[in-house]
PQR file of N, CA, C, O and H, with PARSE charges and radii, in Angstrom:
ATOM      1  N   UNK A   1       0.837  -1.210   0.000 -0.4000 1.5000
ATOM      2  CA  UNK A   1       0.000   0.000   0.000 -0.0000 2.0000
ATOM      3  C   UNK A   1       0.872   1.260   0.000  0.5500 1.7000
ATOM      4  O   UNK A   1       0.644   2.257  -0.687 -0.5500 1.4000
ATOM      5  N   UNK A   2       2.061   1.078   0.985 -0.4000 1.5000
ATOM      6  CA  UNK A   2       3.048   1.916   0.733 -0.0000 2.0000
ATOM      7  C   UNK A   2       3.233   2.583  -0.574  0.5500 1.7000
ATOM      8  O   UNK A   2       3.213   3.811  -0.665 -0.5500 1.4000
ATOM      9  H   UNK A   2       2.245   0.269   1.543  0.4000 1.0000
ATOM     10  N   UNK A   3       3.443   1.668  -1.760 -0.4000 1.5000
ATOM     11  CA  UNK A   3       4.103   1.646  -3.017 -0.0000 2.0000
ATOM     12  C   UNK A   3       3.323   2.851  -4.422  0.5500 1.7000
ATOM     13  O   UNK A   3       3.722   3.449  -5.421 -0.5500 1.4000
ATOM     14  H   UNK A   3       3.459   0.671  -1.686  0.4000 1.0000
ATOM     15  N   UNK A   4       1.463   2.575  -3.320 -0.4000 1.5000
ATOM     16  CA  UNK A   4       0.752   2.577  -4.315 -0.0000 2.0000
ATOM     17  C   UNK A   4       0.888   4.941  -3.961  0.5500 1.7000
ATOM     18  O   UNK A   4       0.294   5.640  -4.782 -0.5500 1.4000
ATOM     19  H   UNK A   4       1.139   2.089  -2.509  0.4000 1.0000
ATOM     20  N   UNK A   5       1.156   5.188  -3.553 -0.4000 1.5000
ATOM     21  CA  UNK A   5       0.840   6.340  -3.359 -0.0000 2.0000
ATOM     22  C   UNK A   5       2.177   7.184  -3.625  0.5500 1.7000
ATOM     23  O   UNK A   5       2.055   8.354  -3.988 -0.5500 1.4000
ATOM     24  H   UNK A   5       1.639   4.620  -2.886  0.4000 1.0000
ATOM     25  N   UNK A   6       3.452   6.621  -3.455 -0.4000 1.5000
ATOM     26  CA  UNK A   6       4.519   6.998  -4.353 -0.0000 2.0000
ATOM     27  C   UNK A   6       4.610   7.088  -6.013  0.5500 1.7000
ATOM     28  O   UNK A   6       5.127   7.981  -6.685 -0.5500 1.4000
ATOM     29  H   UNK A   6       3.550   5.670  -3.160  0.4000 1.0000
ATOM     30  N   UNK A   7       4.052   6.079  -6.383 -0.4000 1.5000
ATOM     31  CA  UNK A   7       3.933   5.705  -8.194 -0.0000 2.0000
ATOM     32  C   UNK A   7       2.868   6.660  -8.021  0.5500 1.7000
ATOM     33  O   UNK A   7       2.750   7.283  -9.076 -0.5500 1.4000
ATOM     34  H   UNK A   7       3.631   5.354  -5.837  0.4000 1.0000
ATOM     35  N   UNK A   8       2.031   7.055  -7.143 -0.4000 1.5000
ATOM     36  CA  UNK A   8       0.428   8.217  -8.311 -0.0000 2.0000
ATOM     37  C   UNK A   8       1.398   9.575  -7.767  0.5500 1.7000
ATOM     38  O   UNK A   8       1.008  10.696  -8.095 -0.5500 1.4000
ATOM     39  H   UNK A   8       2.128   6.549  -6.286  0.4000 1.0000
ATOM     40  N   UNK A   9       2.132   9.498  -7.284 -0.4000 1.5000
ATOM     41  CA  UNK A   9       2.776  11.463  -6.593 -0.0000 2.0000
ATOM     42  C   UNK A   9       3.715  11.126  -8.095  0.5500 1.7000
ATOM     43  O   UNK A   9       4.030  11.976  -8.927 -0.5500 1.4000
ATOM     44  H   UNK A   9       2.449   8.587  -7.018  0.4000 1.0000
ATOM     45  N   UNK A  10       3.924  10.164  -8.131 -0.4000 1.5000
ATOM     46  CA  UNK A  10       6.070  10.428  -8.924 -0.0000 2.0000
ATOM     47  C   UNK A  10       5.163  10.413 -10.434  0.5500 1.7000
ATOM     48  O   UNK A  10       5.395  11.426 -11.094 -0.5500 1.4000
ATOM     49  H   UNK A  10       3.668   9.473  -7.455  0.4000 1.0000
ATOM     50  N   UNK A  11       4.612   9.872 -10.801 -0.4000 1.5000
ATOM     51  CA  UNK A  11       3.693   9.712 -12.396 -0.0000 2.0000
ATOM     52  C   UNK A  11       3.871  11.198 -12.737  0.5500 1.7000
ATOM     53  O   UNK A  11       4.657  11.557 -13.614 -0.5500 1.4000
ATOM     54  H   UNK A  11       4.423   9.049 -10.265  0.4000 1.0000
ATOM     55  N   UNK A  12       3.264  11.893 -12.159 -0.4000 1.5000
ATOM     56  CA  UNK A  12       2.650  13.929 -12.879 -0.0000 2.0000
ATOM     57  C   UNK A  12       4.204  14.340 -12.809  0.5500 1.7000
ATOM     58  O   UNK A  12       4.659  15.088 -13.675 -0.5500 1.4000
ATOM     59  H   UNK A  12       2.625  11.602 -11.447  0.4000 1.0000
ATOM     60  N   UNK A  13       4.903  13.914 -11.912 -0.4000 1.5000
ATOM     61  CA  UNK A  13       6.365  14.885 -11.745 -0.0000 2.0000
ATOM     62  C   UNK A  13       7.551  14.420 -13.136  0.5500 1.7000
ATOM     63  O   UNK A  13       8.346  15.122 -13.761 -0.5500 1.4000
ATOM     64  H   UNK A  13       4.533  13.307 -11.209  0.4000 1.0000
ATOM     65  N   UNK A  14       7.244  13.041 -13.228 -0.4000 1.5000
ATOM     66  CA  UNK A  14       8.204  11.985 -14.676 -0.0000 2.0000
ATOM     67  C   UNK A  14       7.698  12.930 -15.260  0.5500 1.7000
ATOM     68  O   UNK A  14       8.422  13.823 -15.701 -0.5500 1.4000
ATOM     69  H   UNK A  14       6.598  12.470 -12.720  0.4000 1.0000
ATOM     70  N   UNK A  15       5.987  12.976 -15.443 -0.4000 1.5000
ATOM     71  CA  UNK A  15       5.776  13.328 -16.982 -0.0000 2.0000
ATOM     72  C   UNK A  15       6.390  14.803 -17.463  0.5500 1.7000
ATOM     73  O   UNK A  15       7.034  15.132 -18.459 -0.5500 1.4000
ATOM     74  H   UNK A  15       5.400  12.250 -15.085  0.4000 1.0000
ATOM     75  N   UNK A  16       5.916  15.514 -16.347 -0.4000 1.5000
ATOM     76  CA  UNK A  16       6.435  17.323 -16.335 -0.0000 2.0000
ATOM     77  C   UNK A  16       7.973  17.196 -16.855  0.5500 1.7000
ATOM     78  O   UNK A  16       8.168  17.807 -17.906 -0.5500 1.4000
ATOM     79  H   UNK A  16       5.393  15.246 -15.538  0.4000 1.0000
ATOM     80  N   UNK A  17       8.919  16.626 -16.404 -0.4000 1.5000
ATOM     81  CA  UNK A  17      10.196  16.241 -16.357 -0.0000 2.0000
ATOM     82  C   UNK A  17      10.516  15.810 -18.081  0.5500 1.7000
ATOM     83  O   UNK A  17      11.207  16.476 -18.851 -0.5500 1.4000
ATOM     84  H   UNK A  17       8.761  16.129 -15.550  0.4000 1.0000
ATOM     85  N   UNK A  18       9.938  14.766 -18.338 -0.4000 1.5000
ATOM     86  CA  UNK A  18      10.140  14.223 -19.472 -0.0000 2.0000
ATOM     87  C   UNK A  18       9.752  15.149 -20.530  0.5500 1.7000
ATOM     88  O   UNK A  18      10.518  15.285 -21.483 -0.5500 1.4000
ATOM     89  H   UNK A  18       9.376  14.225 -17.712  0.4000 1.0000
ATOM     90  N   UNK A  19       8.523  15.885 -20.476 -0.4000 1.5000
ATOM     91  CA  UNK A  19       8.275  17.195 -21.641 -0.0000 2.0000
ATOM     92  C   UNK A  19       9.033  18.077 -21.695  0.5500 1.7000
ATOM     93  O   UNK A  19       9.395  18.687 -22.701 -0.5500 1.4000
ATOM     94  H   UNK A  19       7.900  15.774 -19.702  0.4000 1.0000
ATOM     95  N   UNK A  20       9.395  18.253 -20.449 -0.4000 1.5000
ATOM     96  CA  UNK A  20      10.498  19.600 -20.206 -0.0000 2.0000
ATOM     97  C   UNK A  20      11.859  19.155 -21.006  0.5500 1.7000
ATOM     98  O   UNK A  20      12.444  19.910 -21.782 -0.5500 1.4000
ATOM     99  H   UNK A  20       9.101  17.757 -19.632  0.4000 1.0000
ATOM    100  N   UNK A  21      12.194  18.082 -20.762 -0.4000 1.5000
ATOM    101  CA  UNK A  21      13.261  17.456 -21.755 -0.0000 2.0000
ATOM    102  C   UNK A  21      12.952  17.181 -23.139  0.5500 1.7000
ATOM    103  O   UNK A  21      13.875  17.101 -23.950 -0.5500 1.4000
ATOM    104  H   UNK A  21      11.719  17.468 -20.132  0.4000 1.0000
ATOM    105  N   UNK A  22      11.653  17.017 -23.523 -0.4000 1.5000
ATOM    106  CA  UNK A  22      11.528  17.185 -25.055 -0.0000 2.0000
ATOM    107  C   UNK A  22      11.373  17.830 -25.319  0.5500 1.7000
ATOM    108  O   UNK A  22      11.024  17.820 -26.500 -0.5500 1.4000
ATOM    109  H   UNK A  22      10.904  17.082 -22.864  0.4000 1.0000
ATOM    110  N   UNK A  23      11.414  18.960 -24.734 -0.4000 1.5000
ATOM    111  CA  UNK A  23      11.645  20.753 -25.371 -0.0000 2.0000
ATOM    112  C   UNK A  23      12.618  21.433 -25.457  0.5500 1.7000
ATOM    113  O   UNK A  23      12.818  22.487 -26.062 -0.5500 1.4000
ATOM    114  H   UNK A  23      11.698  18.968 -23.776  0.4000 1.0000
ATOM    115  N   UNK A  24      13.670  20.402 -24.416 -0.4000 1.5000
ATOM    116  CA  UNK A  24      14.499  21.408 -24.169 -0.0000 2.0000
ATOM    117  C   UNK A  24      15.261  20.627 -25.656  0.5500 1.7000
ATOM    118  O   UNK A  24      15.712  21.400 -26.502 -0.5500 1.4000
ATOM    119  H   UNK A  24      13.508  19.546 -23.925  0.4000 1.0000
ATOM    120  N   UNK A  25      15.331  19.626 -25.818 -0.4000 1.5000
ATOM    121  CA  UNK A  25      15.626  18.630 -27.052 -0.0000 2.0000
ATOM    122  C   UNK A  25      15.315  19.216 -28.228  0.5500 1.7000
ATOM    123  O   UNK A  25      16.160  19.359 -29.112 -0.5500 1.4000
ATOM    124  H   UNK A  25      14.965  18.999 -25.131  0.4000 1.0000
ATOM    125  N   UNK A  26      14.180  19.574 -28.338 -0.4000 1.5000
ATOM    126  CA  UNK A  26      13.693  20.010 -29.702 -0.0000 2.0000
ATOM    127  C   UNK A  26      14.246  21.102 -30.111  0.5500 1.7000
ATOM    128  O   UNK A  26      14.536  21.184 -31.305 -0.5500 1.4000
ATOM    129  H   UNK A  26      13.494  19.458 -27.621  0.4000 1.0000
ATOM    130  N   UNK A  27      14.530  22.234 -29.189 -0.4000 1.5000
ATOM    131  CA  UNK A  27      14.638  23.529 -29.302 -0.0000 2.0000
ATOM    132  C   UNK A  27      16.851  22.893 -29.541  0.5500 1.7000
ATOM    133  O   UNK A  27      17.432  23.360 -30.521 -0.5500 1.4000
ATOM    134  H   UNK A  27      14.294  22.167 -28.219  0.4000 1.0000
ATOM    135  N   UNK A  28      17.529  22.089 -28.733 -0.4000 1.5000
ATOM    136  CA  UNK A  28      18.801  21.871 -29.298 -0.0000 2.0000
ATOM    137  C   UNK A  28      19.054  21.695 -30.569  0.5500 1.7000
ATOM    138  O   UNK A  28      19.979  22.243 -31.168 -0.5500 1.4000
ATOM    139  H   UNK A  28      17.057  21.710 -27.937  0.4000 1.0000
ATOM    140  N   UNK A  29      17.790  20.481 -31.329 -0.4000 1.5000
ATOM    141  CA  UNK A  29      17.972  19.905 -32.589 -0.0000 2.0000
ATOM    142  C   UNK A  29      17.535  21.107 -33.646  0.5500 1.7000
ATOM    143  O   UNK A  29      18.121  21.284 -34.714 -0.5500 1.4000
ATOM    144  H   UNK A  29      17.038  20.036 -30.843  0.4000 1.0000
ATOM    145  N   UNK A  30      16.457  21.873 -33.204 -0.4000 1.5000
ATOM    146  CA  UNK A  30      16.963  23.548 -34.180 -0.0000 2.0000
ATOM    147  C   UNK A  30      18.011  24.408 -34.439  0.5500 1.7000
ATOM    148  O   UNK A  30      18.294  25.119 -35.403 -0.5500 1.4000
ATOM    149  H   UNK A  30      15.981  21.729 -32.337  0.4000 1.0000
ATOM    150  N   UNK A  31      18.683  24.122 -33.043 -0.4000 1.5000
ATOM    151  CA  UNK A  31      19.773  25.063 -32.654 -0.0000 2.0000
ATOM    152  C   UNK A  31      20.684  24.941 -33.943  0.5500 1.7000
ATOM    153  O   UNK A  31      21.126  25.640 -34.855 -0.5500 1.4000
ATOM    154  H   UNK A  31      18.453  23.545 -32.260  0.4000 1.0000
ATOM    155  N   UNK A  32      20.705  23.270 -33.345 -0.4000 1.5000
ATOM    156  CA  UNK A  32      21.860  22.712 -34.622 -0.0000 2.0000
ATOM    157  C   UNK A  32      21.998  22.764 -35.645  0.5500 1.7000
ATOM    158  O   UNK A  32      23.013  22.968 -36.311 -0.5500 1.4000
ATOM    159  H   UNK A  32      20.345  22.703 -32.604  0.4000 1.0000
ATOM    160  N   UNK A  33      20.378  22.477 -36.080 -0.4000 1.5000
ATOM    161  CA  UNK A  33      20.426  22.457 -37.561 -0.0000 2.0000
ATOM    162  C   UNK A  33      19.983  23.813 -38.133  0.5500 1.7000
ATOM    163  O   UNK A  33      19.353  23.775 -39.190 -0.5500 1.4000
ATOM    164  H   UNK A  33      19.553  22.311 -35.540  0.4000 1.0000
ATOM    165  N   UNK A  34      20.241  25.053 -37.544 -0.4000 1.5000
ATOM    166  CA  UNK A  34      20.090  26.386 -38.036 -0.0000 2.0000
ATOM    167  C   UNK A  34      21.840  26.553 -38.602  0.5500 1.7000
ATOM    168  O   UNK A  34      22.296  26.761 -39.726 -0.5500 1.4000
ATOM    169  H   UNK A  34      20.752  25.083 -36.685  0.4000 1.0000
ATOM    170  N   UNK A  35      22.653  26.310 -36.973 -0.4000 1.5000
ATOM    171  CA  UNK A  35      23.549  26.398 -37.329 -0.0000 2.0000
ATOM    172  C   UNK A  35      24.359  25.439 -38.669  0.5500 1.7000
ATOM    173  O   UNK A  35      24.734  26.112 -39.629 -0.5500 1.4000
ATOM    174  H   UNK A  35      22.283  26.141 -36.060  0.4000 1.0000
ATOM    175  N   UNK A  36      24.532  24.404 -38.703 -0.4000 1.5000
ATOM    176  CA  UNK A  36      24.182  23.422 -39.854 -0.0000 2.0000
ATOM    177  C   UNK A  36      24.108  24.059 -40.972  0.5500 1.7000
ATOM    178  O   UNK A  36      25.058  24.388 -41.683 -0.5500 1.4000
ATOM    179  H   UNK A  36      24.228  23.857 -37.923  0.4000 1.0000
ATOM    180  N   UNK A  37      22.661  24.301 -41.207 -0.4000 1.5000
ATOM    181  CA  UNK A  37      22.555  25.033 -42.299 -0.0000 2.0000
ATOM    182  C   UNK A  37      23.362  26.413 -42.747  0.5500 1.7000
ATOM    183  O   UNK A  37      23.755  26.712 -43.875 -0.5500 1.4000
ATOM    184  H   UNK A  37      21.890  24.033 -40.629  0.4000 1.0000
ATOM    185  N   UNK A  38      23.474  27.087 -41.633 -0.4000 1.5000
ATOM    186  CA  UNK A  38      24.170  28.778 -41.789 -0.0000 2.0000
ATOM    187  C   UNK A  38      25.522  27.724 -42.548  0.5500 1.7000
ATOM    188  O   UNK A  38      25.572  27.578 -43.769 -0.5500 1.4000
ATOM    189  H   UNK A  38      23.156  26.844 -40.717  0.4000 1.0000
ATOM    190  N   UNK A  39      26.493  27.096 -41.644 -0.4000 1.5000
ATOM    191  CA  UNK A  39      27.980  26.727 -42.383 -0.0000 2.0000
ATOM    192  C   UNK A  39      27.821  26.292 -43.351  0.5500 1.7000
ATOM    193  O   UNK A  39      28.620  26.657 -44.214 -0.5500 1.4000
ATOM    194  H   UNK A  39      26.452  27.214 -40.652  0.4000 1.0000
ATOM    195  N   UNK A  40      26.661  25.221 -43.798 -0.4000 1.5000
ATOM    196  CA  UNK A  40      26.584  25.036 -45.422 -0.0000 2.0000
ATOM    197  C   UNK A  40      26.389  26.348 -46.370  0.5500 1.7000
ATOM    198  O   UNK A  40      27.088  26.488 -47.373 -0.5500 1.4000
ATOM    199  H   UNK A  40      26.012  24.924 -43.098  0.4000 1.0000
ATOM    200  N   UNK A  41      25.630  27.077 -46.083 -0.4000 1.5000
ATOM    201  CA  UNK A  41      25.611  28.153 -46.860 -0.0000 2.0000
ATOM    202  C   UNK A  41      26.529  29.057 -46.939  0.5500 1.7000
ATOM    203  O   UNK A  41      26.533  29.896 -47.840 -0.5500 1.4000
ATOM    204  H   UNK A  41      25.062  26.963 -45.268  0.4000 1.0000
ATOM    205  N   UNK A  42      27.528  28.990 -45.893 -0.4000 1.5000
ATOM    206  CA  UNK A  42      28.558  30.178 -45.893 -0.0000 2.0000
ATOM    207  C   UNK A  42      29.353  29.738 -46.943  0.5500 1.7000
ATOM    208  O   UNK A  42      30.328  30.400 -47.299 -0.5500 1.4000
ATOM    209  H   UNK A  42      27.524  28.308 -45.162  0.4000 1.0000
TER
END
């Protein structure tokens, strides 16, 4: 019973966590490929 009330608190906090990292991801893989692109074109 212990178990069951840790997994429903920690679930909302992973997920917040995990989006926050696929944004912060998404927004790197632009970074890159802006820059990317700028040195090909130079």
């Amino acid at each position: 019973m212990t178990t069951e009330p840790l997994t429903s608190t920690a679930t909302p906090a992973d997920a917040a966590a995990a989006s926050e990292r696929g944004l912060l991801i998404a927004m790197l893989l632009l970074v890159l490929c802006g820059v990317g692109a700028m040195l090909l074109m130079s």
